[in-house]
N, C-alpha and C positions, 0 to 999 in steps of 0.2 A: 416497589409498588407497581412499577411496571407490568410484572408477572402475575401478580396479584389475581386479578381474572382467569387465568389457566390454572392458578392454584384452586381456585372455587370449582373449576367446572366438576361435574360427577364422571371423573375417568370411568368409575367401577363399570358405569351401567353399559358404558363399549363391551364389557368380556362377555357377553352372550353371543353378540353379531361378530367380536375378533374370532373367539371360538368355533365358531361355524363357519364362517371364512377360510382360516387355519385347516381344518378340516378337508374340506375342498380341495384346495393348495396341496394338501396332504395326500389325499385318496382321492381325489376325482368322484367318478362313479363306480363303484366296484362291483364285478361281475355275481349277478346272483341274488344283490340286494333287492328288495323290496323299494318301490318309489313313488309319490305322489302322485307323479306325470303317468306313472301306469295304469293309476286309482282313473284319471281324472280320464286319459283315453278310454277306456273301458266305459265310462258316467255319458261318454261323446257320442262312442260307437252306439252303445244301446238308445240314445236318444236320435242319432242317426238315421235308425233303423226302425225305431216306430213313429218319427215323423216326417223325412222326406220320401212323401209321398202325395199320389195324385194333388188336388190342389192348394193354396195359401202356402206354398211352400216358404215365400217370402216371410211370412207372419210367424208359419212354424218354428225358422233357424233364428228368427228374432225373439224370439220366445223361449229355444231352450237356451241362446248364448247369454240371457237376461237371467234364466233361471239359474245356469253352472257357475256365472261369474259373481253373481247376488249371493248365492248362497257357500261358494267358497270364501267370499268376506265375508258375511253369518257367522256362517262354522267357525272358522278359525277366531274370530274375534271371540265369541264365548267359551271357548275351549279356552283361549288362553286367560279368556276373564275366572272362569271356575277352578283355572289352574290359580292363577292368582289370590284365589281366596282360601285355595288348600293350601299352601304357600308358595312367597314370592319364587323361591329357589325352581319350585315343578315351572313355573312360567320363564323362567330364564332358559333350563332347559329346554322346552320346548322353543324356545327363540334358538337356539341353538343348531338344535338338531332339525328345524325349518330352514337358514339362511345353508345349511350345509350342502340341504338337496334343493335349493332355489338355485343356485350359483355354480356355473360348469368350466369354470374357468380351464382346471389343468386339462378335463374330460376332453374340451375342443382344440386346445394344444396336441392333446394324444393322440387324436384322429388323424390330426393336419399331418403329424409325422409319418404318422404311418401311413399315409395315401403317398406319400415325394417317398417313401422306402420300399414301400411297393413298386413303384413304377418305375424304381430304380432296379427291381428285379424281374420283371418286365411288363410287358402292358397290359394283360389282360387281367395281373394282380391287380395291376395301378387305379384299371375300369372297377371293379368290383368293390376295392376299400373306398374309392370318390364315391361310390354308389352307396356305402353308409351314410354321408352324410349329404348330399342334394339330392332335391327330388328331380332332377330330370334326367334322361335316358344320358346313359353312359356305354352304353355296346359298343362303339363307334368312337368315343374318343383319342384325340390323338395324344402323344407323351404332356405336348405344350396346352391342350385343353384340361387335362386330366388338374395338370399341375396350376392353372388358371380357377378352374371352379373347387380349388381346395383354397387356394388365399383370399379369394372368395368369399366361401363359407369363413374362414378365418377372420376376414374385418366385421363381415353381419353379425355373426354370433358372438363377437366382441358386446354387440351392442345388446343383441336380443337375449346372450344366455350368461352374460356378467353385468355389462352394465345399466342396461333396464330393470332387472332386478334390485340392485341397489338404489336407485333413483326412486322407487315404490316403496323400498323398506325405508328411505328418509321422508318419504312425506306420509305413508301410511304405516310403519311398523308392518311383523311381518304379514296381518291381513291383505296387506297391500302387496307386499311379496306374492305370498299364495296366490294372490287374485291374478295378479299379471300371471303367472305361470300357467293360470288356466286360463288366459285369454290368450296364450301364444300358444298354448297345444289345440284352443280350436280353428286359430290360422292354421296349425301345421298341418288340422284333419281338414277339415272343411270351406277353408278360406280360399278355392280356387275357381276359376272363375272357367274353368268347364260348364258342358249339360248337366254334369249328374249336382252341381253346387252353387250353379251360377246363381240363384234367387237362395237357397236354403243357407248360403256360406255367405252369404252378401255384408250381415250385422257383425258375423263373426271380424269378416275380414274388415270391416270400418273400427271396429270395438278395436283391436289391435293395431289399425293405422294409429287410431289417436291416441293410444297407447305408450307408442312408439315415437311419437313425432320429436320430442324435447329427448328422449337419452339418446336416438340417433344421433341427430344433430351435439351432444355435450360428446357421445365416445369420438365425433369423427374431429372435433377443435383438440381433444383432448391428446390424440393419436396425434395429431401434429404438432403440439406444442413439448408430450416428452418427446419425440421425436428431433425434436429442433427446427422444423421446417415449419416454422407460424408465418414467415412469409408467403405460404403458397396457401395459403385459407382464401385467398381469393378463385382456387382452382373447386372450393367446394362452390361456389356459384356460378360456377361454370357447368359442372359435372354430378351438383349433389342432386339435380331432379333428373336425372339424363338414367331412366330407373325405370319400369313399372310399377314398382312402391314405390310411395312419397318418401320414404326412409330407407332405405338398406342400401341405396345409391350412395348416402352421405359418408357413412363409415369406407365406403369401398374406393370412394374417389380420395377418401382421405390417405386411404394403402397403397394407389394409386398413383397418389402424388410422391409418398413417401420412395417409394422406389422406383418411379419414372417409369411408370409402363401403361398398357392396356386393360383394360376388362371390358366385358360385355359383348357383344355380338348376335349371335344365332345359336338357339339352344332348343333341344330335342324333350317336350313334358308330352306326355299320356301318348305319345305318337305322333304330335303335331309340333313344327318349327316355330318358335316365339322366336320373331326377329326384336332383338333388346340391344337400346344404342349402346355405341362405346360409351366406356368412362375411361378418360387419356385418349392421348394420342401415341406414343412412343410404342408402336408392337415389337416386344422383342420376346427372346427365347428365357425362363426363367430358370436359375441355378438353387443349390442351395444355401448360397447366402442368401438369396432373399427371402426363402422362409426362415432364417436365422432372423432376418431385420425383422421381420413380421411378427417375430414371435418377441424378439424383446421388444417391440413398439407394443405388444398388446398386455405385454405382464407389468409394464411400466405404468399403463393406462389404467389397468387395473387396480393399481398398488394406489395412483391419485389419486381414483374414485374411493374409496375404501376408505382412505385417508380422510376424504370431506365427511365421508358418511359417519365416520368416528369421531368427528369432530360438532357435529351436528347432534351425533348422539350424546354427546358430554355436553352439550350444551341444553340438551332437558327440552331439545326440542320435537322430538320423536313421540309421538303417542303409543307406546310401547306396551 
């Protein structure tokens, strides 16, 4: 009788979201495909361009970040609803092949490698592939920089390009999904706090703080505890605001703790020095064992999250 209750739960209705999971895990992002995120920059850039301009700029970017992220949960909700009444099978698929391109789990594993393989071949590879994936100036970095804003990017996008995701599709299904994904491509375009975005990116970039606030905070306990280091969760109240996001600190102090080093500093965006405190203290030279730690602390974290979410969804709690 004990089991009794995992024998009721509806296993079935996980293999849309395993499927598209597995996927992921599988292919990444494959060169060439077609993508959401491509659809939704492009919805950005043209919205951009015919409204930041002379005045209400403020008004304007609140306007169209209200209109892309309103109506990416619209769309998606009735597509899947009309999918659902052609039948259920076409709306599973689409759950499917949505959590496939929400979720960049191995894609941001790929990158990280290849930025420590680069710049194991020498530095000016190393500058160029870190320059896929941060947005500030890399001409100038050194071997220890390079290798610094790729583990980096590695603990944030734990959060922003796997685990945020999945926190949306357990409380929204994948509307919720899609939605966050268009809330985090218009941080990525417009959420900076330059001239050209300072007032027009303002809603963007709050719409994504709050977003954000709760999966940061779940990936960076989470990174510590497969890890084994839940003793130092006291290091995320030390170091998890020590950030200009209210969030991307927390995952990073958590990688931070995990392998006893530094991040943060002095970093080079649109031509101008953002002085951004440490998170750690311990400045040392980074090897590749520690993107080895990094990367199974972050496939581990992944595997938990996924886990709950499965488990969430067999329990018929998902509005799917």
């Amino acid at each position: 009788m004990l089991f009794w209750p995992l024998y009721m739960m509806h296993w079935f209705r996980t293999l849309p979201f395993l499927t598209g999971w597995f996927l992921d895990r599988l292919l990444g992002d494959p060169e060439g495909w077609t993508h959401p995120v491509i659809w939704f920059g492009k919805w950005i850039a043209a919205g951009e361009r015919k409204l930041n301009n002379s005045a209400n700029r403020f008004m304007k970017g609140t306007f169209l970040a209200i209109l892309l992220t309103g109506g990416t949960f619209t769309g998606c909700y009735l597509l899947l609803l009309i999918a659902r009444n052609i039948h259920p099978l076409l709306a599973d698929v689409l759950i499917t092949i949505g959590v496939f391109y929400c979720l960049a789990g191995k894609t941001l594993i790929k990158e990280v490698k290849n930025v420590f393989e680069a710049v194991e071949r020498n530095l000016e590879d190393g500058r160029k592939q870190v320059g896929r994936i941060v947005g500030r100036d890399t001409s100038e970095l050194s071997e220890h920089e390079i290798k610094t804003a790729a583990l980096e990017t590695l603990s944030e996008n734990l959060s922003d390009g796997v685990i945020a995701p999945m926190f949306w599709f357990a409380l929204l299904g994948l509307p919720g999904m899609m939605t966050y994904k268009m809330v985090n491509t218009l941080d990525s375009m417009i959420g900076y706090r330059n001239e050209r975005y300072k007032d027009f990116g303002c809603a963007a970039a709050k719409i994504d703080d709050m977003a954000n606030y709760l999966p940061a905070r779940i990936t960076a306990y989470l990174m510590l505890a497969v890890s084994g280091n839940w003793n130092k969760r006291m290091f995320l109240a030390e170091f998890g605001n020590a950030h200009a996001s209210p969030n991307a600190g927390y995952p990073e102090a958590a990688l931070a703790a995990i392998l006893d080093c530094r991040f943060g500093g002095p970093h080079a965006y649109f031509g101008e020095i953002v002085e951004k405190p440490y998170i750690g203290t311990n400045e040392r030279l980074f090897t590749i064992n520690d993107l080895h730690t990094a990367i199974r602390v972050n496939n581990k974290t992944e595997v938990i999250m996924g886990m709950i979410i499965c488990l969430i969804v067999a329990l018929n709690l998902i509005p799917l």
